[in-house]
C-alpha positions in Angstrom: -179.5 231.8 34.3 -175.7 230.8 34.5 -173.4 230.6 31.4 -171.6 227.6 31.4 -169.9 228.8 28.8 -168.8 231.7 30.6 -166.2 230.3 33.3 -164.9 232.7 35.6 -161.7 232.1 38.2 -161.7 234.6 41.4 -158.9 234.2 43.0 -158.9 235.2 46.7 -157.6 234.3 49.9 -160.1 234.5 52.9 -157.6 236.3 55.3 -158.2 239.9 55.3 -161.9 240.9 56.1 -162.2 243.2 53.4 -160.7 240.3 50.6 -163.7 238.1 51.7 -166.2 241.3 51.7 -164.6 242.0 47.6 -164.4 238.2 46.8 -168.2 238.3 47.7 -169.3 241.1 45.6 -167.6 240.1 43.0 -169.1 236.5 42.8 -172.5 238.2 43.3 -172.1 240.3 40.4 -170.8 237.5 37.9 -173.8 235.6 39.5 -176.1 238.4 38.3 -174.3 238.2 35.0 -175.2 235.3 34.5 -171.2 234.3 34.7 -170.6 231.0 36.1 -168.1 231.7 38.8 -165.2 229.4 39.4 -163.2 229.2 42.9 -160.1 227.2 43.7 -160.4 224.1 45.7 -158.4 225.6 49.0 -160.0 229.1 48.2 -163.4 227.5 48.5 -162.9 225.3 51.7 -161.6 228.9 53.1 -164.1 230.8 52.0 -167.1 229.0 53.1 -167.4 229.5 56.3 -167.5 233.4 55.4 -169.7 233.3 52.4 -172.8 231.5 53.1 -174.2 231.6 49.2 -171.7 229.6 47.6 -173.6 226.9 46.3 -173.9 227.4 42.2 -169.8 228.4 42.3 -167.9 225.6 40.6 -164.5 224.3 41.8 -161.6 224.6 39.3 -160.5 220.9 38.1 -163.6 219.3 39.4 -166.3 220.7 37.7 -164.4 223.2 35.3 -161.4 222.3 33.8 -158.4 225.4 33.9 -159.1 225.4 29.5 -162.0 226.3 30.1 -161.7 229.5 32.3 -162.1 232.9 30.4 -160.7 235.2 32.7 -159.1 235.2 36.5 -160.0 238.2 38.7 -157.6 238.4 41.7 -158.3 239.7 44.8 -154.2 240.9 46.7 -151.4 241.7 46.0 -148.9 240.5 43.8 -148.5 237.1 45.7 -152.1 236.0 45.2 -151.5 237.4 41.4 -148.4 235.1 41.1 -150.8 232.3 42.8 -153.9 233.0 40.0 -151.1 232.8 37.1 -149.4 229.8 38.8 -153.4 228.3 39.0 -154.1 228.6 35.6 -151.1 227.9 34.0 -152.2 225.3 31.7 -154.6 227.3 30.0 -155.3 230.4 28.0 -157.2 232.5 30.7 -155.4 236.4 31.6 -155.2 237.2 34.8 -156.6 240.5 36.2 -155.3 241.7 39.3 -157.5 244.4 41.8 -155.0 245.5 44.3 -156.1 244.4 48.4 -152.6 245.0 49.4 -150.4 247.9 49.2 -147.8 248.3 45.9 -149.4 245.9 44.4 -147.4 246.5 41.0 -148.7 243.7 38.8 -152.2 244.5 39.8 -154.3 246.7 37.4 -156.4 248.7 39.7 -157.2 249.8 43.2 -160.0 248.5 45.4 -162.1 251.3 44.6 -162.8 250.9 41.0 -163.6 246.9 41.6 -167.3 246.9 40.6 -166.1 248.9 37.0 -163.7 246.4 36.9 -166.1 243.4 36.9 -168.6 245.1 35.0 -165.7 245.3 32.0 -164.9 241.5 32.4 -168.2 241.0 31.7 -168.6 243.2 28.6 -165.3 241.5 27.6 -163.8 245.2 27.6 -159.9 245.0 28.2 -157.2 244.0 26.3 -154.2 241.0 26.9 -150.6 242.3 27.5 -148.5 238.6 27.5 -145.4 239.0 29.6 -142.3 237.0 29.3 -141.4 234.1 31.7 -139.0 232.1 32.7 -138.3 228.0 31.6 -136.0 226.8 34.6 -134.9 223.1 34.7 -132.4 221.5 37.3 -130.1 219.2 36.5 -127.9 216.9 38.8 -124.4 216.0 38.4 -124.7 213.7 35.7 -126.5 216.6 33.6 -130.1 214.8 34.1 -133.0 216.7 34.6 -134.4 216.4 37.9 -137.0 219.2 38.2 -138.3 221.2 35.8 -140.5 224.4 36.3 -141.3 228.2 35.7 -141.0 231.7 37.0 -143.0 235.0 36.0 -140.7 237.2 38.3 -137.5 235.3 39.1 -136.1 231.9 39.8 -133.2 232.8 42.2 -130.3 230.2 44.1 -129.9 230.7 47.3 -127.7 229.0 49.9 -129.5 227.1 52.0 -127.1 227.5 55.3 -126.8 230.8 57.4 -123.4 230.4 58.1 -121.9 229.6 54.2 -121.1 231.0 51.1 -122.3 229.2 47.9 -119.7 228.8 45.7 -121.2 229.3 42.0 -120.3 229.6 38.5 -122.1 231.8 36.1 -122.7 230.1 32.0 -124.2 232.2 29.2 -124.7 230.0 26.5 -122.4 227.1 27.1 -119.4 229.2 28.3 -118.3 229.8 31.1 -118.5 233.9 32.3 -117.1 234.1 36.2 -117.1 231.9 40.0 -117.6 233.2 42.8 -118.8 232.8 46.4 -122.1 234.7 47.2 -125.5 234.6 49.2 -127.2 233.6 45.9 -128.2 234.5 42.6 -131.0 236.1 40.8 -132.4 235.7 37.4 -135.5 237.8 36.3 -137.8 238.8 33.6 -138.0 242.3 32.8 -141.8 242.1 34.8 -139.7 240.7 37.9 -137.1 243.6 37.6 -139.5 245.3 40.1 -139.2 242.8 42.8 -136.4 240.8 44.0 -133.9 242.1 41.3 -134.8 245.4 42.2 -134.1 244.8 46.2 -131.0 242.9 45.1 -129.9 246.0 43.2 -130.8 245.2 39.8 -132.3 246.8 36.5 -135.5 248.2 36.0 -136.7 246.7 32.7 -139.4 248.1 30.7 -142.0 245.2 30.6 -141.9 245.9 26.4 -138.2 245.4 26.7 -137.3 241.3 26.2 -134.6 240.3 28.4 -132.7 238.4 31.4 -131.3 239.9 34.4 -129.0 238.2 36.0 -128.4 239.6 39.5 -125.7 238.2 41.9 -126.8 238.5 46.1 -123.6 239.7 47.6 -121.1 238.6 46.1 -117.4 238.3 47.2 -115.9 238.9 43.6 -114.4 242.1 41.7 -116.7 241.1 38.4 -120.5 240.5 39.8 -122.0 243.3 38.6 -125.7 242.9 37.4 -125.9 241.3 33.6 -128.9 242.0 30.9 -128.6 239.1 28.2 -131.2 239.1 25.4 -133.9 236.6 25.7 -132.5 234.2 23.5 -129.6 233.6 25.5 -129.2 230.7 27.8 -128.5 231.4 31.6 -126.8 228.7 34.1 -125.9 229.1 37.5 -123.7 225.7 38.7 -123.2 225.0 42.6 -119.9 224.1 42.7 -119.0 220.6 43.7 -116.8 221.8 46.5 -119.3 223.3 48.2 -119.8 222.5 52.2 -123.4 223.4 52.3 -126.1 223.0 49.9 -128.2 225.2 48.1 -131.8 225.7 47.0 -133.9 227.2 44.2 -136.5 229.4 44.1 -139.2 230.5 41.6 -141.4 233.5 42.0 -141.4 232.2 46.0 -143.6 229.7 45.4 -142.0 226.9 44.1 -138.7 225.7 45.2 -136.1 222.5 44.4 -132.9 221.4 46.4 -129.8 222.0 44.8 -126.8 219.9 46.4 -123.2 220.6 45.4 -122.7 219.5 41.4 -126.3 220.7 40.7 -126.4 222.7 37.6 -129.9 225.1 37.2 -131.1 226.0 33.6 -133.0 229.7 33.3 -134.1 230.3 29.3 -137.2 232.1 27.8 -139.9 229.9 28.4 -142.3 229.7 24.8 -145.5 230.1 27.4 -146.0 233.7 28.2 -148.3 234.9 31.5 -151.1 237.1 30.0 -152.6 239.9 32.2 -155.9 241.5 31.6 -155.4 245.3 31.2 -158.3 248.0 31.0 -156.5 250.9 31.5 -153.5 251.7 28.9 -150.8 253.5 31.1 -147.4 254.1 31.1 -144.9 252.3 33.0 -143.0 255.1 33.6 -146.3 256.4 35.7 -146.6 253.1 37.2 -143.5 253.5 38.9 -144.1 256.8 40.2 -147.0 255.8 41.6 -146.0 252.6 42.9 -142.8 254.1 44.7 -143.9 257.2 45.2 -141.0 258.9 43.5 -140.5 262.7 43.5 -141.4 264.6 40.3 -142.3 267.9 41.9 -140.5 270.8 39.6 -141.4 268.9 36.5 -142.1 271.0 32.9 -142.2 268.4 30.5 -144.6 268.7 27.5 -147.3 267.3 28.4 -147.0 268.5 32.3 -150.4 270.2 32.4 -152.5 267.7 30.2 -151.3 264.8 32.0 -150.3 265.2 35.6 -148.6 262.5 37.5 -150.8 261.5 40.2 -148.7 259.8 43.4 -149.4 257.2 45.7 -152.0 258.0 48.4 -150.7 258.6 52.0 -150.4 254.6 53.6 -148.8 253.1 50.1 -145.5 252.3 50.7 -142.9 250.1 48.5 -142.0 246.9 49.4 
């Protein structure tokens, strides 16, 4: 008998063999759960022709509303994990991520322990970590909004021509801090300081650490070094009104807004955190180790024999 009262989102795109084969066991074993399971409407039309069985799985805003989903399992990387917590947004539901890719660093655990995994969503055994995002509005030259959005990793400016510099001007809090021409800009949440910031050169944050990095993408300036404001500051990055070109916004890659010269774009702490679904407390530190495959060979720290470091497998690389 199905749980209507139980609603859960699985989250999986129908690309990869092996994401179809997961995205199937996991619906059978919410199925036999008696959990009602919920699929997006694009996931669905693309996982039909795959999965023949899908006729008691409900469609998210047809037949269950996003308030009423309990829990999102995702099946990828960190894209299709950005996707579940873009999806349900305007609810309450954590997200769960089960690694199909390869760092995978917002996911919580690999492939292989998937079917402990859904057996703990059903016992309601984990616990909600809510990470800090990003409130980013755009405003035009006569300081109205015209767009209006949000980021879990980054919202970043970018020019939108090859061949030009954008010419930009940094605020914190009202007040002007430094122009410059550049390739863009990049501001992120301590749980995006692992992505784009950290290609772009940026901070590792600690996601219990609050704060803003502010990142500039090559920059032709002495002072454009990367900035950590608390996150009760204000961040605005202004295109320049004598800019040739245009340029264009960015939020966690999904979401994006033009910006023409004399656009102005808004980056605060947004009052909505994303909540992840954790069942294994762990600590960053080891996260990053394993997720970059850093060298700790030699170490004699404390706790060195009671609680060894365990590395990457051979095949998973960094982005």
């Amino acid at each position: 008998m199905i749980d209507a009262e139980r609603s859960i989102l699985v989250v999986a795109h129908a690309h990869r063999d092996e994401t179809v084969d997961a995205a199937r066991r996991v619906i059978t074993a919410l199925r036999s759960a008696g959990a009602r399971a919920v699929l997006a409407p694009e996931d669905l039309d693309e996982l039909r022709p795959s999965i023949a069985d899908l006729g008691d799985v409900a469609t998210l805003g047809v037949d269950v509303p996003v308030d009423d989903i309990e829990l999102a399992i995702v099946l990828g990387g960190d894209g299709t994990i950005l996707r579940a917590a873009e999806l349900v947004r305007e609810g309450m539901a954590p997200v769960l991520g089960i690694n199909m890719g390869h760092v995978g660093f917002l996911a919580e655990i690999e492939r292989d322990d998937m079917d402990d995994a859904v057996r703990r969503v059903i016992d309601r055994d984990y616990r909600v970590e809510e990470r800090m995002a990003l409130h980013v509005r755009v405003k035009d030259d006569t300081d109205h909004v015209v767009y209006e959005t949000w980021a879990l990793n980054e919202a970043t400016v970018e020019k939108a021509s090859r061949e030009r510099l954008l010419e930009v001007v940094i605020e914190i809090d009202g007040r002007p801090l430094s122009s410059f021409g550049c390739d863009g800009m990049v501001v992120s949440t301590p749980t995006g300081s692992t992505a784009y910031n950290f290609s772009a050169g940026g901070p590792v944050i600690w996601p219990t650490v609050e704060a803003i990095a502010v990142v500039p993408l090559s920059a032709h300036a002495l002072f454009a070094k990367p900035l950590v404001v608390g996150p009760e500051h204000t961040v605005a990055i202004e295109v320049l009104r004598r800019n040739q070109g245009t340029g264009v916004l960015w939020c966690d890659g999904r979401r994006s807004h033009d910006l023409p010269p004399g656009a102005r774009v808004v980056v605060r702490r947004s009052e909505r955190p994303v909540r992840l679904a954790r069942l294994h407390p762990a600590a960053f530190t080891d996260r990053l180790v394993r997720k970059f495959r850093l060298p700790v060979e030699g170490w004699r720290g404390p706790s060195a024999l009671t609680a060894p470091v365990r590395t990457a497998p051979a095949g998973e690389h960094a982005l």
